[in-house]
MDTraj code that builds the backbone (N, CA, C; nanometers):
import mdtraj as md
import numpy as np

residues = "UNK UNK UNK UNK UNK UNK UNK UNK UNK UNK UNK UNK UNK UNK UNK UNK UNK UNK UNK UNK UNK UNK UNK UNK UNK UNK UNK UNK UNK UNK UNK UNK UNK UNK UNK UNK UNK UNK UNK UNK UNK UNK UNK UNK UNK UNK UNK UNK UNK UNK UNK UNK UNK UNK UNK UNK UNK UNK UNK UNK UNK UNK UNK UNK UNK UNK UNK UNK UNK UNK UNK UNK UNK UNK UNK UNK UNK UNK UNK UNK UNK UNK UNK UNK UNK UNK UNK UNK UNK UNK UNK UNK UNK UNK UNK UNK UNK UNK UNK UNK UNK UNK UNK UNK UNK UNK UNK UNK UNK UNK UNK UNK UNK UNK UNK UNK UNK UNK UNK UNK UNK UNK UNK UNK UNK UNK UNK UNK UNK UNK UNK UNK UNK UNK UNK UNK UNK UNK UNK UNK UNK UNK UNK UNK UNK UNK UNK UNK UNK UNK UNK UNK UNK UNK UNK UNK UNK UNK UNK UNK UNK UNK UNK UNK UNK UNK UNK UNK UNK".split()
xyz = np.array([
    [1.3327, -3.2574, -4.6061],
    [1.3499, -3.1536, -4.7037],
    [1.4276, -3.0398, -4.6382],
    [1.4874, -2.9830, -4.7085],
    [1.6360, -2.8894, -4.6568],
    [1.5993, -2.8097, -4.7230],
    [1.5864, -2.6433, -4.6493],
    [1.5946, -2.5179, -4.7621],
    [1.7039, -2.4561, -4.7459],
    [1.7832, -2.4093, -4.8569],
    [1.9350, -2.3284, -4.8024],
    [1.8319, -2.1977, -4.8818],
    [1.9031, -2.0877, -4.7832],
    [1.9035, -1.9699, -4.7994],
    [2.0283, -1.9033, -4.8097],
    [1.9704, -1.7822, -4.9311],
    [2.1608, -1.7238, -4.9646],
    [2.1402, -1.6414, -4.9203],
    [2.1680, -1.5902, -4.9104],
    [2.2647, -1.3982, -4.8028],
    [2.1640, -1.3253, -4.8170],
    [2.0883, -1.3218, -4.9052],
    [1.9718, -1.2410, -4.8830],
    [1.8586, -1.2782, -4.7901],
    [1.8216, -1.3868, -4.7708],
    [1.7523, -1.4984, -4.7376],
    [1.8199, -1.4894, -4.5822],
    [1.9378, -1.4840, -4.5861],
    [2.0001, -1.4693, -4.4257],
    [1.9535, -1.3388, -4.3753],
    [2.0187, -1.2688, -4.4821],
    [2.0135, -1.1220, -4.3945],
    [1.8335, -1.0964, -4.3073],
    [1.7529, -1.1084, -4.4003],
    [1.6308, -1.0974, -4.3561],
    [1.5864, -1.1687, -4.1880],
    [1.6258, -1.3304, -4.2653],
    [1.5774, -1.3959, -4.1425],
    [1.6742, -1.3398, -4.0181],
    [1.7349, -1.2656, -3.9856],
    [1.8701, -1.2326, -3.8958],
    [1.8037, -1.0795, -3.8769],
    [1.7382, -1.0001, -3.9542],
    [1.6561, -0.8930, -3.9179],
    [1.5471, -0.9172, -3.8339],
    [1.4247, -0.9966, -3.8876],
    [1.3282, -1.0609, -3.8255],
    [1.3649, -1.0943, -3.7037],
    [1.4724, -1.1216, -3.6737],
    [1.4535, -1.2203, -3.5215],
    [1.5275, -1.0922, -3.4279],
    [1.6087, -1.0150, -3.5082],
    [1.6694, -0.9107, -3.4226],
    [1.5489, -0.8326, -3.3909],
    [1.4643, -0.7824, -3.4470],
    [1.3670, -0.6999, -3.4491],
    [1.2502, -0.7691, -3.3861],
    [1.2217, -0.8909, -3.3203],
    [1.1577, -0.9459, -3.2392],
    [1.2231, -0.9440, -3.1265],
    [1.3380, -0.9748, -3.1040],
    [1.4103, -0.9566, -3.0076],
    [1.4374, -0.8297, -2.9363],
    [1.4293, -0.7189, -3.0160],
    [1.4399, -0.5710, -2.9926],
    [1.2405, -0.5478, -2.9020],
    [1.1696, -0.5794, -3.0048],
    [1.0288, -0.5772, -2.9256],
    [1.0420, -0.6734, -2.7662],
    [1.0718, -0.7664, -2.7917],
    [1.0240, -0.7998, -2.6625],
    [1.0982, -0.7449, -2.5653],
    [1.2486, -0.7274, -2.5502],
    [1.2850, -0.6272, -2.4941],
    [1.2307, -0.4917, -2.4630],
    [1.1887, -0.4248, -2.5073],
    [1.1277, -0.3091, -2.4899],
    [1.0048, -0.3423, -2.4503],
    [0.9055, -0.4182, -2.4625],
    [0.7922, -0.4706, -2.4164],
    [0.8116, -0.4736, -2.2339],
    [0.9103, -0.5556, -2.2344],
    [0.9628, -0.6180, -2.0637],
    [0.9725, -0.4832, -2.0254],
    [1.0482, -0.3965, -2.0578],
    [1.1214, -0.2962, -2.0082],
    [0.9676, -0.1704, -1.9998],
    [0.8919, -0.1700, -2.1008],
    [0.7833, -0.0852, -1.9950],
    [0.6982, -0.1994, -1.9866],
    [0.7065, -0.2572, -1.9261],
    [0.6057, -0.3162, -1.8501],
    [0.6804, -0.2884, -1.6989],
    [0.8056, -0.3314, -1.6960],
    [0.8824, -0.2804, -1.5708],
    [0.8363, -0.1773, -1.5272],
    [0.8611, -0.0232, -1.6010],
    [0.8817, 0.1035, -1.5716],
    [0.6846, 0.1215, -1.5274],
    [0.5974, 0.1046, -1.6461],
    [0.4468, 0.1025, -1.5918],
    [0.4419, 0.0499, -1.4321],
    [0.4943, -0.0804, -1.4334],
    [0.4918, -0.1275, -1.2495],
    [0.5221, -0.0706, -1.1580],
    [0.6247, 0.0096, -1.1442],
    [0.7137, 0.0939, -1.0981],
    [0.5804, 0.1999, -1.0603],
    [0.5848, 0.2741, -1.1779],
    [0.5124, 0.4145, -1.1582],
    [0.3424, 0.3634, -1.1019],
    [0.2959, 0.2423, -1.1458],
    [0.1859, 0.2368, -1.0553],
    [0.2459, 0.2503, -0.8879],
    [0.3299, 0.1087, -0.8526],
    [0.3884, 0.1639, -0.7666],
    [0.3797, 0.3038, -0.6759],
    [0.4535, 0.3218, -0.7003],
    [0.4969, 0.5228, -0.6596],
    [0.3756, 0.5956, -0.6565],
    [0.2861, 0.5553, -0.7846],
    [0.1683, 0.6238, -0.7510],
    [0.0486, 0.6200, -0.6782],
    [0.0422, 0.4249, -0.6090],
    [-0.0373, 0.3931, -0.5243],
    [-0.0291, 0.4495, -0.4098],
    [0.1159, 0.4174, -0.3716],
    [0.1724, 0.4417, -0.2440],
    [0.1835, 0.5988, -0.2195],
    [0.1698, 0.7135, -0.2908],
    [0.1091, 0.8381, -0.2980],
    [-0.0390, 0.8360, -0.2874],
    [-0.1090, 0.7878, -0.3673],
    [-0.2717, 0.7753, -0.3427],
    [-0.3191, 0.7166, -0.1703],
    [-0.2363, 0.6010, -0.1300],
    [-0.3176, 0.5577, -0.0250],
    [-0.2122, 0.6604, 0.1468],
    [-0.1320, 0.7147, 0.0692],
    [-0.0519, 0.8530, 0.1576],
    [-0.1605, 0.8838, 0.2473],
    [-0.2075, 0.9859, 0.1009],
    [-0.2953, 1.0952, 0.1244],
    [-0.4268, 0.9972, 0.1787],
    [-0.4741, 0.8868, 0.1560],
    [-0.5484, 0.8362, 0.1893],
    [-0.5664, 0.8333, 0.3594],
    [-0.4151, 0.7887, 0.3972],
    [-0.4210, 0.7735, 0.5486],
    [-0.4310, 0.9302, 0.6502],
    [-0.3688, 1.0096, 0.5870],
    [-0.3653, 1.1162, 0.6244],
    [-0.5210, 1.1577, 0.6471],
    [-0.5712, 1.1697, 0.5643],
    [-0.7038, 1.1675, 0.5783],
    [-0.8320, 1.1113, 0.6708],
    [-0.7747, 0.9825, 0.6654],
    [-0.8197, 0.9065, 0.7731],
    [-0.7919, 0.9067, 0.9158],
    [-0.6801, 0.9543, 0.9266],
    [-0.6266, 0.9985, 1.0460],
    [-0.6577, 1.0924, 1.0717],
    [-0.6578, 1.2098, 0.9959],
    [-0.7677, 1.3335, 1.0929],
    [-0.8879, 1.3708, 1.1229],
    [-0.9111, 1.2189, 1.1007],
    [-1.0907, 1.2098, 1.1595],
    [-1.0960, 1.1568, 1.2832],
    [-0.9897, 1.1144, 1.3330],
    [-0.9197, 1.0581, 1.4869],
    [-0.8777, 1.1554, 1.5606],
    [-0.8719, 1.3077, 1.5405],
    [-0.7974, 1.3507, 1.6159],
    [-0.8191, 1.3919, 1.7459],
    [-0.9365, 1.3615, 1.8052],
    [-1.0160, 1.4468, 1.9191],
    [-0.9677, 1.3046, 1.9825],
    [-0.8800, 1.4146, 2.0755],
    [-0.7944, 1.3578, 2.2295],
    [-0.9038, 1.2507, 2.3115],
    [-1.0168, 1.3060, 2.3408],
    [-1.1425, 1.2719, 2.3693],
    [-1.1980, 1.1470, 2.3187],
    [-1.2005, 1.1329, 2.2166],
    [-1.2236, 0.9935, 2.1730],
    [-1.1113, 0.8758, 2.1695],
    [-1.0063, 0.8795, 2.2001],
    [-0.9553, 0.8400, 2.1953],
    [-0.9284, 0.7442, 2.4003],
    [-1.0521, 0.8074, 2.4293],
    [-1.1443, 0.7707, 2.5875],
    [-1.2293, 0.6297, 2.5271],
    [-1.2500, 0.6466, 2.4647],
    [-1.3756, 0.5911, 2.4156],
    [-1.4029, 0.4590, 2.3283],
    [-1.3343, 0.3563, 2.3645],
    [-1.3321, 0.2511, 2.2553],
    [-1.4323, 0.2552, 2.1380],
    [-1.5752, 0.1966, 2.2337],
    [-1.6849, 0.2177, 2.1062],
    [-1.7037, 0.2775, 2.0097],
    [-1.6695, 0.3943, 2.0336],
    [-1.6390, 0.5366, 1.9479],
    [-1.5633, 0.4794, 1.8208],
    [-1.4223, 0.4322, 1.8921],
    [-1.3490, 0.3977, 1.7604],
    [-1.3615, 0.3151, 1.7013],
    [-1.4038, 0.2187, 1.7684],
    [-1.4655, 0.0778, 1.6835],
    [-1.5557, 0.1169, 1.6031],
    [-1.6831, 0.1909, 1.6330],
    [-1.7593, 0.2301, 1.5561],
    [-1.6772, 0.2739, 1.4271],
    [-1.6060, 0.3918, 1.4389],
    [-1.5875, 0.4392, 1.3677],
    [-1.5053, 0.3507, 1.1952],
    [-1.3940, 0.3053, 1.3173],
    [-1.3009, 0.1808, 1.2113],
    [-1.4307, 0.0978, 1.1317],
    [-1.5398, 0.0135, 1.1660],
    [-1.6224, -0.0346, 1.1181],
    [-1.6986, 0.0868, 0.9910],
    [-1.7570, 0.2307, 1.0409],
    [-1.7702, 0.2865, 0.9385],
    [-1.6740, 0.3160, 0.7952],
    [-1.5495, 0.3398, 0.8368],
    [-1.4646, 0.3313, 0.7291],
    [-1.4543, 0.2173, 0.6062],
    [-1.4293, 0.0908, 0.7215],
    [-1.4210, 0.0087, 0.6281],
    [-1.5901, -0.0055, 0.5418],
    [-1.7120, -0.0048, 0.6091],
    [-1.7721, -0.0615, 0.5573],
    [-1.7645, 0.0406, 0.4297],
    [-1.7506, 0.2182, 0.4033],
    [-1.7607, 0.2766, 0.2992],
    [-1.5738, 0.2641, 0.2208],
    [-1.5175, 0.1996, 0.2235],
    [-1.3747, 0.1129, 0.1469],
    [-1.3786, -0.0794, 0.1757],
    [-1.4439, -0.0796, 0.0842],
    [-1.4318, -0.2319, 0.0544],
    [-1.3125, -0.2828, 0.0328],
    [-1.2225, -0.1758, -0.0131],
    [-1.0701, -0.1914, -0.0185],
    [-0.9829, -0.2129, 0.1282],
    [-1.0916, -0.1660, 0.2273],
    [-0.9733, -0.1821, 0.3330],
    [-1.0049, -0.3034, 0.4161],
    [-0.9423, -0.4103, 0.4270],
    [-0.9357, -0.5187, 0.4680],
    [-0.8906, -0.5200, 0.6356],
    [-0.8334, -0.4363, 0.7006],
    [-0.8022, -0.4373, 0.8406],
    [-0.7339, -0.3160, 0.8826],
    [-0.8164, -0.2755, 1.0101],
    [-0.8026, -0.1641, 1.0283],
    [-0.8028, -0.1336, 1.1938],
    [-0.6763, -0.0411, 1.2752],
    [-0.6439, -0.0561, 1.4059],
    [-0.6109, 0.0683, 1.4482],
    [-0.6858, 0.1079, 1.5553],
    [-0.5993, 0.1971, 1.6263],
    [-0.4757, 0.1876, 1.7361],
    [-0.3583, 0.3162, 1.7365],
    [-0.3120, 0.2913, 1.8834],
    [-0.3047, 0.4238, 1.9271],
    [-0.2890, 0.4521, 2.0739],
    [-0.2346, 0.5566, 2.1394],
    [-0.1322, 0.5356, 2.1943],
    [-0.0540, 0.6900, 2.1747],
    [0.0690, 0.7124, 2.2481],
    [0.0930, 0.7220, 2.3753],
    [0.1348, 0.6158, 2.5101],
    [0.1252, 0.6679, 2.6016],
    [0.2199, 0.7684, 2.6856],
    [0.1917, 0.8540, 2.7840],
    [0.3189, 0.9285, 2.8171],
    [0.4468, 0.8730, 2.8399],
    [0.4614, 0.7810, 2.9108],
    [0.6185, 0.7559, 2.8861],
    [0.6869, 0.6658, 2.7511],
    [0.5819, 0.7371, 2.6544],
    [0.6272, 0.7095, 2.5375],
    [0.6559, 0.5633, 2.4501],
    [0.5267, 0.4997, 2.4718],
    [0.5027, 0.3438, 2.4585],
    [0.3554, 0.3499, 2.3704],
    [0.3375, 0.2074, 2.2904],
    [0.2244, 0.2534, 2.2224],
    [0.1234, 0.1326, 2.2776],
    [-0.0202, 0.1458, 2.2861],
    [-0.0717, 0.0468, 2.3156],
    [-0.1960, 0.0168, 2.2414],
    [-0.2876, -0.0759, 2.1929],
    [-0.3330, -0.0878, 2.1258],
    [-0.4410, -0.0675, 2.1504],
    [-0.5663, 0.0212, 2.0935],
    [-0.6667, 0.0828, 2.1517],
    [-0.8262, 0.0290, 2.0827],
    [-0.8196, 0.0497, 1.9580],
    [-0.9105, -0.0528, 1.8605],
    [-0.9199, -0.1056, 1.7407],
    [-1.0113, -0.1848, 1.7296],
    [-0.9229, -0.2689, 1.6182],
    [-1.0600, -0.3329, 1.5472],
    [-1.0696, -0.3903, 1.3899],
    [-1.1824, -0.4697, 1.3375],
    [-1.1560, -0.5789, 1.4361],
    [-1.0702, -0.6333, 1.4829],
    [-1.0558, -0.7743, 1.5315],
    [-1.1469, -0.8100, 1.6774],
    [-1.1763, -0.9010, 1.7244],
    [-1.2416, -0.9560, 1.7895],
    [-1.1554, -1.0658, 1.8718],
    [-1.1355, -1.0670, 1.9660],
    [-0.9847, -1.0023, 2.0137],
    [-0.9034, -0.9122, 1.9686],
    [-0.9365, -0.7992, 2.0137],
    [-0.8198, -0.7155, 1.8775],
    [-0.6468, -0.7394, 1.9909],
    [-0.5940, -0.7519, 1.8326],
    [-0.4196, -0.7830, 1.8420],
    [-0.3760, -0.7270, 1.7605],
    [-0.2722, -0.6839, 1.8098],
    [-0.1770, -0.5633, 1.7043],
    [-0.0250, -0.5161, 1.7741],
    [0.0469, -0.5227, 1.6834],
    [0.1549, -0.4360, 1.7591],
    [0.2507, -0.3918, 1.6166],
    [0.2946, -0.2848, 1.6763],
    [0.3977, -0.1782, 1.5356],
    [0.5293, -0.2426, 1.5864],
    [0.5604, -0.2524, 1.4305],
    [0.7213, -0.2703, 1.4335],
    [0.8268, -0.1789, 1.4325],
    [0.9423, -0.2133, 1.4796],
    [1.0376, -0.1355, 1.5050],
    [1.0145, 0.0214, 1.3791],
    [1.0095, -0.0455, 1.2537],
    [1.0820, 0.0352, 1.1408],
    [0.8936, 0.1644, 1.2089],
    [0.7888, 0.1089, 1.2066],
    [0.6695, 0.2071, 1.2112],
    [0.6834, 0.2691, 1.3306],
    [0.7156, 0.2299, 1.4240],
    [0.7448, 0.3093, 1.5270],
    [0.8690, 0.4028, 1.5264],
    [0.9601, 0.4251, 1.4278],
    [1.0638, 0.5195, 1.3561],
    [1.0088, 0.6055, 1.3218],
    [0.9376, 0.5555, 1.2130],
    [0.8104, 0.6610, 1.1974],
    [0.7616, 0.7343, 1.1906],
    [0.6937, 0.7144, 1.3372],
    [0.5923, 0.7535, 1.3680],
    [0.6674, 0.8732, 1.4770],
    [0.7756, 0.8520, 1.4959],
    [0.8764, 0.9310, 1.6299],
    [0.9216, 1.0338, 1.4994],
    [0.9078, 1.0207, 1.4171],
    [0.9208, 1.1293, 1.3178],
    [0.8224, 1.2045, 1.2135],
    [0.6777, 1.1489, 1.2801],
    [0.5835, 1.2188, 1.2304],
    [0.5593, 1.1607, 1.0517],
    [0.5845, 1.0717, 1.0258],
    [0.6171, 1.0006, 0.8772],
    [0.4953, 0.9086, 0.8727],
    [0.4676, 0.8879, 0.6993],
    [0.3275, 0.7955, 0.7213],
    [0.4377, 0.6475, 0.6449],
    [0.3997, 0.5070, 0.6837],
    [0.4793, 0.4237, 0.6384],
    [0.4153, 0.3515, 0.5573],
    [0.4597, 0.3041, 0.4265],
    [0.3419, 0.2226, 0.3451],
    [0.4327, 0.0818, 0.2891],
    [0.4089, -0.0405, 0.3311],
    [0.4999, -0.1981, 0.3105],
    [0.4204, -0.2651, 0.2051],
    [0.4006, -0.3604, 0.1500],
    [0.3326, -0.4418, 0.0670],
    [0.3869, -0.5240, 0.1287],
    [0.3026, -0.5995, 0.1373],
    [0.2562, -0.7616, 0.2215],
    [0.1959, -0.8850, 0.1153],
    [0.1459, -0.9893, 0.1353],
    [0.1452, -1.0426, 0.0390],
    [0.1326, -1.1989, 0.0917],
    [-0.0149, -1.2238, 0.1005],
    [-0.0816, -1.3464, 0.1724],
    [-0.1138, -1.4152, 0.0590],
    [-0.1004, -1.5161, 0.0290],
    [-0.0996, -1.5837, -0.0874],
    [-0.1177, -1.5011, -0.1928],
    [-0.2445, -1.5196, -0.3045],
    [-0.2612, -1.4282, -0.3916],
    [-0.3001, -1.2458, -0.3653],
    [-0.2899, -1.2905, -0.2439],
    [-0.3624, -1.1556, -0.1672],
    [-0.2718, -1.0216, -0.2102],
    [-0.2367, -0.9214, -0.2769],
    [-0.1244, -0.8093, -0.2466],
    [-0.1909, -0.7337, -0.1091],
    [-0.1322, -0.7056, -0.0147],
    [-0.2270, -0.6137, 0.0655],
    [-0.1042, -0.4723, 0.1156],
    [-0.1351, -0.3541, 0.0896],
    [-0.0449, -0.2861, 0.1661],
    [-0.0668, -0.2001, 0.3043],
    [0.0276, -0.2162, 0.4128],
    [-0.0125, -0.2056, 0.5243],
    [0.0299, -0.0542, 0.5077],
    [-0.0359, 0.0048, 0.5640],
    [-0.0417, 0.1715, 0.5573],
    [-0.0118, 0.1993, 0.7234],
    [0.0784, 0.2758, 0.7897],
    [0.0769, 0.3243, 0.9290],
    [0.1139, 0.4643, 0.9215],
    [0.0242, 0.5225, 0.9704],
    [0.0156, 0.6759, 0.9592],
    [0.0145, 0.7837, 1.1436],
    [0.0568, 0.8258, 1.1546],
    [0.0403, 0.9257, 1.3205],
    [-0.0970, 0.9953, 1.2946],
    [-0.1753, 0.9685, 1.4056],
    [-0.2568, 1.0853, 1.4309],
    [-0.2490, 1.1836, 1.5692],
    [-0.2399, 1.3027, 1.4544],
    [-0.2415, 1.4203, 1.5542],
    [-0.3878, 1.4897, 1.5990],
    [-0.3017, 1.5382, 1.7294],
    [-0.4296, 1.6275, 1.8087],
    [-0.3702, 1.8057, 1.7943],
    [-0.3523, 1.9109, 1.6741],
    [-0.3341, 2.0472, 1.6692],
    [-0.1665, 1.9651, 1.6372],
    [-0.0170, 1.9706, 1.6608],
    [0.0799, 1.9289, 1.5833],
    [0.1608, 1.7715, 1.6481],
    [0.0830, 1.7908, 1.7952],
    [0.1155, 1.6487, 1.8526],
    [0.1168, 1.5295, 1.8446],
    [0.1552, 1.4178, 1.8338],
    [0.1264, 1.2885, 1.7606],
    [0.0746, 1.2444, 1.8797],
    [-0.0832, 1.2174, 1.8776],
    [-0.1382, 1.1352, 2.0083],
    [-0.1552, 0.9769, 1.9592],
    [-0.1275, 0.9225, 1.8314],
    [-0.1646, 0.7745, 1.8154],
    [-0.1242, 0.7861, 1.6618],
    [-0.1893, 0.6260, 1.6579],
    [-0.1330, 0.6082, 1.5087],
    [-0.2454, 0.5282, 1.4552],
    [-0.3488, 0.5471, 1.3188],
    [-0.3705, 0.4777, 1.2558],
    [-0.2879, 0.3294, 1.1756],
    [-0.3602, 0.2039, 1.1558],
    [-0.3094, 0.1369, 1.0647],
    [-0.3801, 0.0699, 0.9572],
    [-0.3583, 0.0521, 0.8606],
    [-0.4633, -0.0477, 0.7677],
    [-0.4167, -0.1052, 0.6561],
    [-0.4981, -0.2494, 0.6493],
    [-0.4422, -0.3399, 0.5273],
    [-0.4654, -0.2991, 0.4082],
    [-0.4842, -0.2222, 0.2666],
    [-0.5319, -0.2378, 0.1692],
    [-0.5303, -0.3159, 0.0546],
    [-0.5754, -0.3043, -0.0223],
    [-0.6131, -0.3998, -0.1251],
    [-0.5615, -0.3093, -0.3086],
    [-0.3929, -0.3464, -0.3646],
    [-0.4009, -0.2743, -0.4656],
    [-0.4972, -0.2966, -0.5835],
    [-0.5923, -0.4281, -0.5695],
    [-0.6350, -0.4658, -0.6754],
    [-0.6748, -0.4418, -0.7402],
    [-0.7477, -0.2941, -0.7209],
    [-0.8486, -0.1990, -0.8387],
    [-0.8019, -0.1594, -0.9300],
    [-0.6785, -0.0915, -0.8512],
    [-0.6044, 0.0064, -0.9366],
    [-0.4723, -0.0725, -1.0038],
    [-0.4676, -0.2280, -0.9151],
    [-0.3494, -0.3229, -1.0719],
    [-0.4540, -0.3257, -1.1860],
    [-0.5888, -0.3419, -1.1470],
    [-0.6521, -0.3952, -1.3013],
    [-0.6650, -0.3059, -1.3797],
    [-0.6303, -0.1888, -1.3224],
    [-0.6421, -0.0434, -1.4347],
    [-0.4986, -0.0052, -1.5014],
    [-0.4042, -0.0346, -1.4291],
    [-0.2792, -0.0778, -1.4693],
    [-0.2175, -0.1592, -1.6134],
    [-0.2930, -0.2862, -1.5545],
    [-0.3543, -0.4095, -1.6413],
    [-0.4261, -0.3656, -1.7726],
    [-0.4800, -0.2754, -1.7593],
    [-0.5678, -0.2233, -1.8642],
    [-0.4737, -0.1541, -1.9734],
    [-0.3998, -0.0593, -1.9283],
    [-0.3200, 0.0632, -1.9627],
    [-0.2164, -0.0574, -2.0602],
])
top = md.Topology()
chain = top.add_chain()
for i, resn in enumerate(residues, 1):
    res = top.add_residue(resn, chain, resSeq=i)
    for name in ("N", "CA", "C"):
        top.add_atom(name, md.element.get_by_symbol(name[0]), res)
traj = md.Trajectory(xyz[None], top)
C-alpha cells in the first residue's frame, strides 16, 4: 500500500523532521557545553581542594617524619572516600624531588616533566586519567612552608559524585 502526499502533506512531514533535527542538535550541543562547565568547575573545586590539603603539610618539621605523613595521608583519605591515592614529595636542595610518603606499600611515585613545571612555578596541576571505567583526576599541588615551596602534594580523585549530579541536571 502506497500513500502519496500533496504539498501540504510534504511541507509538514519536511517541518517535523527539520524540527527534530533542530532538537537533537541543540540537545548534543548542551550536553557538550554542560560537560565542559562541569569540567572547569571540577577542576576549580578539587584546586581549592588541594590547596587546602597542602597547607596542612606545611611544617618543615614534619616533613622529618614519615609516620607523621603517612598517618596523616591515611587520615585524609579515610575522611574523602573520593580520594583514591595519595603521595607526598620533598624538595631537595639541589633542587630534585624525592618521594617521601605515600598510601602505597612500597610507596612509588615520581612527577612528570609537565608537574614538575609546575611546581617550579608555584602552580597546582589537575590531568584526568582514566583506568578502565575508572575517571580519576590526578591533582599535583606545591606545599609551602611561609612562601617557599618545600614539597608537593599529589592525589587520584574520583569525579563520580559530582558526574552524577551533572547527570542529574
Amino acid at each position: 500500500m502506497s500513500v502519496r502526499l500533496g504539498l501540504g502533506g510534504k511541507l509538514v512531514v519536511v517541518s517535523i523532521v527539520s524540527v527534530v533535527i533542530a532538537l537533537a542538535v541543540s540537545t548534543f550541543i548542551d550536553a557538550q557545553m554542560a560537560q565542559r562547565a562541569f569540567t572547569q568547575r571540577f577542576e576549580t573545586e578539587v584546586t581549592t581542594l588541594a590547596k587546602e590539603l597542602a597547607a596542612g603539610f606545611g611544617g618543615s618539621s614534619e616533613f622529618d617524619d614519615w609516620v607523621t605523613l603517612t598517618h596523616k595521608i591515611h587520615q585524609i583519605k579515610e575522611a574523602r572516600e573520593d580520594i583514591h591515592h595519595m603521595q607526598v614529595f620533598a624538595r631537595n636542595p639541589d633542587n630534585g624531588w624525592s618521594l617521601l610518603a605515600s598510601d602505597e606499600d612500597p610507596p612509588t611515585g615520581r612527577l612528570s616533566r609537565q608537574e614538575l613545571t609546575g611546581l617550579t612555578r608555584g602552580r597546582t596541576h589537575v590531568d584526568l586519567h582514566v583506568e578502565g571505567d575508572l575517571h580519576l583526576w590526578q591533582v599535583t599541588t606545591p606545599i609551602r612552608n611561609d612562601r617557599q615551596i618545600i614539597g608537593d602534594l599529589q592525589f587520584l580523585i574520583s569525579g563520580m559524585a559530582a558526574q552524577a549530579d551533572v547527570a542529574k541536571e
